[in-house]
N, C-alpha and C positions, 0 to 999 in steps of 0.2 A: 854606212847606208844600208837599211833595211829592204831586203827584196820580196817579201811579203807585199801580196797584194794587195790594197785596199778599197773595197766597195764603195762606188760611189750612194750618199745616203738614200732610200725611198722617198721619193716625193709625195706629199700626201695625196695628193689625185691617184697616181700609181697605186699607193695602198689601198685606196677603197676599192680601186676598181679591181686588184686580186682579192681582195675580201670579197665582193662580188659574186665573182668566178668563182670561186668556191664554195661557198652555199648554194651554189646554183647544183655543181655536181653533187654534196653532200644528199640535197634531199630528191636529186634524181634517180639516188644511188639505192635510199631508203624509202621502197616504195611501199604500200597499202598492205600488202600479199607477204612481205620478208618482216614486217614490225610484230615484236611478240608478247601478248598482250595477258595479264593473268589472267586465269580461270572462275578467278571469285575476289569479290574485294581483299584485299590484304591493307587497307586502312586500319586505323589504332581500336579496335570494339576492345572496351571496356566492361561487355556484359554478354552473356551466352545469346546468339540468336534468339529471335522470336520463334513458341512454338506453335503448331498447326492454330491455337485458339485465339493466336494474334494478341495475347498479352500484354504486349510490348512491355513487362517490366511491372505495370501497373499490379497492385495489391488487389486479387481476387474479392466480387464484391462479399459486401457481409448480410447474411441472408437478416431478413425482417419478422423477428422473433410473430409479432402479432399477425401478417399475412402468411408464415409458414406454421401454425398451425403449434407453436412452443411453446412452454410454459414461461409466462412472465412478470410472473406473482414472486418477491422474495423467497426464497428456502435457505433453511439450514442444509449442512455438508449431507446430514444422516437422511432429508428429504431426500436429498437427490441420490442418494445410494438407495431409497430404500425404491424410488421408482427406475432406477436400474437393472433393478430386480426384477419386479414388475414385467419389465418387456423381456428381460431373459425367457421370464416363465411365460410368456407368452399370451399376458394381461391386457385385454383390450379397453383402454381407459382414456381419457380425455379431461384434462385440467377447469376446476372452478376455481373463481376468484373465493376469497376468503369469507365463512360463514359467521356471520354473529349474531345470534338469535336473543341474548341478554343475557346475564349471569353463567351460566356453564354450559350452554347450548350454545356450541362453536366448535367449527375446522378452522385452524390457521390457514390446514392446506389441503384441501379438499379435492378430489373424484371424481368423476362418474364413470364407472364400470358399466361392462355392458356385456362385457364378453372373456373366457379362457381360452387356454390352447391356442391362441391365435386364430379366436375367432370362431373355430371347428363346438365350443360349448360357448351357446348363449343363456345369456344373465339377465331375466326378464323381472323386472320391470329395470331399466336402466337405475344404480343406486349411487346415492351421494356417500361417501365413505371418507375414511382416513387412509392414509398410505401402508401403515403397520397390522390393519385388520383386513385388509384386502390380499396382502400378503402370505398370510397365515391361511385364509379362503384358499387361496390359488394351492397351493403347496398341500393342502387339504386333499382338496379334487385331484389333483395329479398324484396324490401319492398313497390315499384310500379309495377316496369314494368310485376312479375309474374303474380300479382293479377288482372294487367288490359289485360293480354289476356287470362287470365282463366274466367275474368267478358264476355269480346268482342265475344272471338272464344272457349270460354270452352276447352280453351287447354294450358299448357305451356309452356316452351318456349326450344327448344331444343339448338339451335345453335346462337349467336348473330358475324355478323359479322363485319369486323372494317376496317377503311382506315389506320391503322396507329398509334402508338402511337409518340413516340419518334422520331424527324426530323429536325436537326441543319438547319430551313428557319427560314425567317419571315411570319408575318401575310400576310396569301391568297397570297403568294408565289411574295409579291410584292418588287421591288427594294427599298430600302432605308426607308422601311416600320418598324415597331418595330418588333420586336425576339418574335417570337410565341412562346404561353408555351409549344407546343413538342418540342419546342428544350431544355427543362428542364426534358422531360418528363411525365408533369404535366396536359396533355391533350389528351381525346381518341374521335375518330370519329367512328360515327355506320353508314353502308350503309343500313345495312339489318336484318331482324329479323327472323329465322326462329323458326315455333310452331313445338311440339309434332306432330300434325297431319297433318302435310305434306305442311302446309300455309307457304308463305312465304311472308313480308311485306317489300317491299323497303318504302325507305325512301325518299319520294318525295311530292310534292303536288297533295294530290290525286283528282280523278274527283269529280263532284257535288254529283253523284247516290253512293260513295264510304263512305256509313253514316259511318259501321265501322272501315273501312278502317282509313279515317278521325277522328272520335272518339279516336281512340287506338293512332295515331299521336301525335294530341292535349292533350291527358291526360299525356303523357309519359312527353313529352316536358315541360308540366306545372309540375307535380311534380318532374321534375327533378332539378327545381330551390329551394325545399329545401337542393338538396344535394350539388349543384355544386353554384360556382359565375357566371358561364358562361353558357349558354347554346343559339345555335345559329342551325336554322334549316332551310327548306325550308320555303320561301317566305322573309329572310332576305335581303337576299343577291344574286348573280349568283352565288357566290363562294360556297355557302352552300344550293342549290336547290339539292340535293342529297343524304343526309347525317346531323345528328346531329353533333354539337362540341359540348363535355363537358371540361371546365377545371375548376380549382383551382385557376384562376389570384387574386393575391392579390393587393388588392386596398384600400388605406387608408382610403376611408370612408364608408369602408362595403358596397358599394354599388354592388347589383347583375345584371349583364346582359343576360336577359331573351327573348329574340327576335324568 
Protein backbone atom coordinates (compact mmCIF):
# COMPACT_ATOMS: atom_id res chain seq x y z
CA UNK A 1 0.00 0.00 0.00
CA UNK A 2 1.44 3.34 -1.19
CA UNK A 3 1.33 6.18 1.45
CA UNK A 4 2.17 8.96 -1.02
CA UNK A 5 -0.41 11.35 -1.17
CA UNK A 6 -2.53 11.87 -3.96
CA UNK A 7 -4.14 15.12 -5.21
CA UNK A 8 -7.42 15.37 -5.78
CA UNK A 9 -7.54 16.43 -9.82
CA UNK A 10 -8.31 20.61 -10.66
CA UNK A 11 -11.63 21.06 -11.70
CA UNK A 12 -11.95 23.11 -14.65
CA UNK A 13 -13.90 25.98 -12.98
CA UNK A 14 -11.09 25.80 -10.27
CA UNK A 15 -8.51 26.27 -12.89
CA UNK A 16 -9.78 29.35 -14.70
CA UNK A 17 -10.60 30.81 -11.84
CA UNK A 18 -6.57 30.56 -10.57
CA UNK A 19 -5.70 31.47 -14.15
CA UNK A 20 -7.71 34.49 -13.25
CA UNK A 21 -6.09 35.43 -10.16
CA UNK A 22 -2.94 35.42 -11.59
CA UNK A 23 -2.97 37.63 -14.41
CA UNK A 24 -4.68 39.81 -12.36
CA UNK A 25 -1.37 40.05 -10.03
CA UNK A 26 0.98 39.62 -13.01
CA UNK A 27 0.03 42.86 -14.52
CA UNK A 28 -0.50 44.77 -11.32
CA UNK A 29 2.86 43.76 -10.48
CA UNK A 30 4.05 45.26 -14.05
CA UNK A 31 3.08 48.63 -14.05
CA UNK A 32 3.64 51.76 -16.67
CA UNK A 33 6.90 53.33 -14.65
CA UNK A 34 8.91 49.43 -14.19
CA UNK A 35 8.28 48.37 -18.24
CA UNK A 36 11.54 49.01 -20.23
CA UNK A 37 11.25 50.10 -23.29
CA UNK A 38 14.15 50.48 -26.18
CA UNK A 39 15.62 53.68 -27.03
CA UNK A 40 15.41 53.56 -30.87
CA UNK A 41 13.72 51.03 -33.05
CA UNK A 42 15.73 47.76 -32.88
CA UNK A 43 13.39 46.21 -35.85
CA UNK A 44 15.04 44.21 -38.96
CA UNK A 45 16.41 48.00 -41.24
CA UNK A 46 17.90 46.47 -44.07
CA UNK A 47 19.28 49.87 -45.18
CA UNK A 48 21.20 52.91 -43.43
CA UNK A 49 18.74 55.44 -42.07
CA UNK A 50 17.33 58.35 -44.00
CA UNK A 51 19.83 61.33 -44.17
CA UNK A 52 18.96 64.93 -43.27
CA UNK A 53 17.86 65.30 -47.31
CA UNK A 54 15.16 62.76 -46.75
CA UNK A 55 16.18 60.37 -49.52
CA UNK A 56 14.63 57.64 -48.34
CA UNK A 57 16.78 55.38 -50.52
CA UNK A 58 15.46 56.95 -53.80
CA UNK A 59 18.12 57.54 -56.71
CA UNK A 60 19.21 61.16 -56.70
CA UNK A 61 17.34 63.07 -59.53
CA UNK A 62 19.25 63.44 -62.95
CA UNK A 63 19.75 66.99 -63.79
CA UNK A 64 18.10 68.06 -67.48
CA UNK A 65 20.97 68.48 -69.68
CA UNK A 66 18.91 71.24 -71.78
CA UNK A 67 17.51 73.36 -68.67
CA UNK A 68 21.01 73.08 -66.89
CA UNK A 69 22.67 74.85 -69.33
CA UNK A 70 24.96 71.41 -70.86
CA UNK A 71 26.04 70.50 -73.83
CA UNK A 72 23.68 68.04 -75.73
CA UNK A 73 24.97 67.96 -79.17
CA UNK A 74 27.02 64.31 -79.82
CA UNK A 75 30.80 64.56 -79.20
CA UNK A 76 33.65 62.47 -79.65
CA UNK A 77 35.94 61.39 -76.38
CA UNK A 78 38.78 64.10 -77.76
CA UNK A 79 35.54 66.85 -77.91
CA UNK A 80 35.04 66.57 -74.56
CA UNK A 81 38.61 66.54 -73.35
CA UNK A 82 39.53 69.12 -75.40
CA UNK A 83 36.50 71.31 -73.69
CA UNK A 84 37.91 70.14 -70.26
CA UNK A 85 40.49 72.02 -70.95
CA UNK A 86 38.86 74.82 -71.89
CA UNK A 87 37.39 75.51 -68.30
CA UNK A 88 40.61 74.33 -66.75
CA UNK A 89 42.06 77.48 -68.61
CA UNK A 90 39.49 79.32 -67.50
CA UNK A 91 37.53 79.70 -71.16
CA UNK A 92 34.38 81.50 -71.01
CA UNK A 93 32.32 79.60 -73.78
CA UNK A 94 28.87 78.29 -74.41
CA UNK A 95 27.83 75.27 -76.77
CA UNK A 96 26.30 75.74 -80.61
CA UNK A 97 24.30 73.31 -82.16
CA UNK A 98 26.28 72.04 -85.25
CA UNK A 99 27.32 74.38 -88.19
CA UNK A 100 26.70 73.47 -92.00
CA UNK A 101 27.09 76.07 -94.30
CA UNK A 102 27.74 73.60 -97.58
CA UNK A 103 30.66 71.94 -98.85
CA UNK A 104 33.66 72.78 -96.07
CA UNK A 105 31.96 75.50 -94.33
CA UNK A 106 31.17 73.55 -91.09
CA UNK A 107 31.72 72.88 -87.07
CA UNK A 108 30.60 69.48 -86.12
CA UNK A 109 31.02 71.20 -82.70
CA UNK A 110 31.01 74.49 -82.39
CA UNK A 111 31.47 77.66 -79.63
CA UNK A 112 30.83 80.69 -78.72
CA UNK A 113 33.52 82.37 -76.76
CA UNK A 114 33.23 85.27 -75.27
CA UNK A 115 35.67 85.47 -72.55
CA UNK A 116 39.38 84.20 -70.81
CA UNK A 117 40.75 83.91 -67.36
CA UNK A 118 37.44 83.34 -66.24
CA UNK A 119 35.94 85.90 -67.38
CA UNK A 120 38.73 88.71 -65.86
CA UNK A 121 39.67 89.13 -70.44
CA UNK A 122 36.81 89.77 -72.64
CA UNK A 123 36.52 88.40 -76.16
CA UNK A 124 34.53 91.08 -78.21
CA UNK A 125 32.71 90.51 -80.37
CA UNK A 126 31.39 87.02 -79.00
CA UNK A 127 33.07 84.30 -81.78
CA UNK A 128 31.82 80.93 -83.26
CA UNK A 129 34.92 78.66 -83.20
CA UNK A 130 36.15 75.09 -82.91
CA UNK A 131 37.25 73.63 -79.68
CA UNK A 132 41.18 72.94 -80.90
CA UNK A 133 41.56 76.79 -81.96
CA UNK A 134 40.16 78.35 -79.13
CA UNK A 135 42.47 76.25 -77.21
CA UNK A 136 45.54 77.32 -78.55
CA UNK A 137 43.91 81.15 -78.16
CA UNK A 138 43.55 80.66 -74.47
CA UNK A 139 47.05 79.14 -73.77
CA UNK A 140 48.33 81.99 -76.06
CA UNK A 141 47.00 84.81 -73.92
CA UNK A 142 47.87 83.21 -70.70
CA UNK A 143 51.18 82.13 -71.59
CA UNK A 144 52.49 85.40 -73.86
CA UNK A 145 50.45 87.89 -74.72
CA UNK A 146 49.58 88.60 -70.52
CA UNK A 147 53.15 88.51 -69.64
CA UNK A 148 54.31 90.82 -72.61
CA UNK A 149 52.04 93.82 -71.75
CA UNK A 150 52.53 93.54 -67.96
CA UNK A 151 56.65 93.46 -69.26
CA UNK A 152 55.74 96.75 -72.06
CA UNK A 153 52.81 98.73 -70.22
CA UNK A 154 52.81 97.11 -66.45
CA UNK A 155 49.42 96.38 -67.13
CA UNK A 156 47.22 93.37 -68.31
CA UNK A 157 45.10 92.89 -70.44
CA UNK A 158 41.50 93.65 -69.99
CA UNK A 159 39.47 93.19 -73.35
CA UNK A 160 41.06 91.52 -76.68
CA UNK A 161 39.09 92.31 -79.70
CA UNK A 162 38.35 90.19 -82.94
CA UNK A 163 37.23 90.48 -86.52
CA UNK A 164 35.58 87.36 -86.58
CA UNK A 165 35.77 83.80 -86.05
CA UNK A 166 33.79 81.49 -88.20
CA UNK A 167 32.97 82.83 -92.02
CA UNK A 168 31.94 80.28 -94.95
CA UNK A 169 34.67 82.62 -97.63
CA UNK A 170 37.84 82.02 -98.98
CA UNK A 171 41.24 83.18 -98.42
CA UNK A 172 41.24 87.24 -98.29
CA UNK A 173 37.71 87.18 -99.57
CA UNK A 174 39.21 86.25 -103.00
CA UNK A 175 37.13 84.56 -106.11
CA UNK A 176 38.21 81.04 -106.70
CA UNK A 177 40.84 81.27 -104.10
CA UNK A 178 41.03 78.20 -101.41
CA UNK A 179 38.33 77.99 -98.34
CA UNK A 180 39.78 79.82 -95.43
CA UNK A 181 40.04 78.02 -92.13
CA UNK A 182 36.97 80.25 -90.63
CA UNK A 183 34.93 78.73 -92.78
CA UNK A 184 35.82 75.49 -90.34
CA UNK A 185 36.08 77.67 -87.65
CA UNK A 186 39.60 77.01 -87.15
CA UNK A 187 40.77 80.62 -87.30
CA UNK A 188 40.49 83.96 -85.17
CA UNK A 189 41.46 87.63 -86.23
CA UNK A 190 42.60 90.19 -83.40
CA UNK A 191 42.08 94.13 -84.44
CA UNK A 192 42.74 95.44 -81.06
CA UNK A 193 44.01 94.92 -77.54
CA UNK A 194 42.86 96.61 -74.74
CA UNK A 195 45.01 96.89 -71.17
CA UNK A 196 43.76 97.19 -67.50
CA UNK A 197 44.72 100.75 -67.77
CA UNK A 198 42.88 102.27 -70.09
CA UNK A 199 45.84 101.59 -73.30
CA UNK A 200 44.45 100.55 -76.04
CA UNK A 201 46.82 98.96 -78.95
CA UNK A 202 45.52 98.45 -82.51
CA UNK A 203 46.96 96.20 -84.61
CA UNK A 204 48.86 97.97 -87.25
CA UNK A 205 52.24 98.94 -88.22
CA UNK A 206 53.16 101.32 -85.89
CA UNK A 207 55.50 104.48 -86.39
CA UNK A 208 59.27 104.62 -85.97
CA UNK A 209 59.09 106.64 -82.33
CA UNK A 210 56.34 103.76 -81.36
CA UNK A 211 59.58 101.55 -79.54
CA UNK A 212 56.65 99.81 -77.42
CA UNK A 213 54.16 100.00 -79.31
CA UNK A 214 56.19 98.09 -81.86
CA UNK A 215 57.97 95.76 -79.28
CA UNK A 216 54.59 94.39 -77.76
CA UNK A 217 53.51 93.82 -81.85
CA UNK A 218 56.53 92.03 -82.65
CA UNK A 219 56.75 89.77 -79.56
CA UNK A 220 53.11 88.73 -79.59
CA UNK A 221 53.28 87.83 -83.35
CA UNK A 222 56.71 85.86 -82.68
CA UNK A 223 55.49 83.85 -79.83
CA UNK A 224 52.43 83.14 -81.26
CA UNK A 225 54.13 80.71 -83.78
CA UNK A 226 54.65 78.24 -81.05
CA UNK A 227 50.93 77.99 -80.65
CA UNK A 228 49.30 78.48 -83.93
CA UNK A 229 50.59 77.08 -87.91
CA UNK A 230 49.49 80.23 -88.99
CA UNK A 231 50.06 83.59 -87.93
CA UNK A 232 49.85 86.57 -90.56
CA UNK A 233 49.95 90.28 -89.57
CA UNK A 234 50.75 93.80 -90.55
CA UNK A 235 53.39 94.27 -93.29
CA UNK A 236 52.41 90.73 -94.90
CA UNK A 237 50.02 91.59 -96.86
CA UNK A 238 47.19 94.61 -97.65
CA UNK A 239 44.72 92.24 -96.57
CA UNK A 240 46.26 91.72 -93.12
CA UNK A 241 47.64 95.60 -92.48
CA UNK A 242 45.10 95.75 -89.60
CA UNK A 243 44.75 92.75 -87.76
CA UNK A 244 46.48 89.41 -86.71
CA UNK A 245 45.29 85.89 -88.42
CA UNK A 246 45.80 82.94 -86.06
CA UNK A 247 44.81 79.59 -87.28
CA UNK A 248 45.42 75.70 -87.07
CA UNK A 249 45.84 74.92 -91.05
CA UNK A 250 47.10 71.56 -91.28
CA UNK A 251 49.70 71.00 -93.63
CA UNK A 252 51.47 67.65 -94.22
CA UNK A 253 54.90 68.76 -93.64
CA UNK A 254 54.44 70.50 -90.35
CA UNK A 255 55.50 73.36 -91.76
CA UNK A 256 54.54 76.84 -89.78
CA UNK A 257 53.51 80.14 -91.60
CA UNK A 258 54.81 83.00 -89.53
CA UNK A 259 54.82 86.27 -91.58
Amino acid sequence: MSTALSLPPLRPRRLAVLLTVGAALFITSCSRETVRRPEADVGMSLSAPASEDQSYGFLPPVDNPVTAGENIYAQSSDEMACRLRLKRLGVVFSELPPINGGGSCRIDNPILVSGFAGGAIGFKPAAKLNCAVTEAFARWVKGDLVPATRFRYFSGVDTIYNAGGYSCRTMNHRRGAKMSEHSRGNAIDVTRIKLNNGKAVKVHKPGWFSFRERGLLNSVRADACDYFTTVLGPGYNRAHNDHFHFDLMHRRNGYRACR
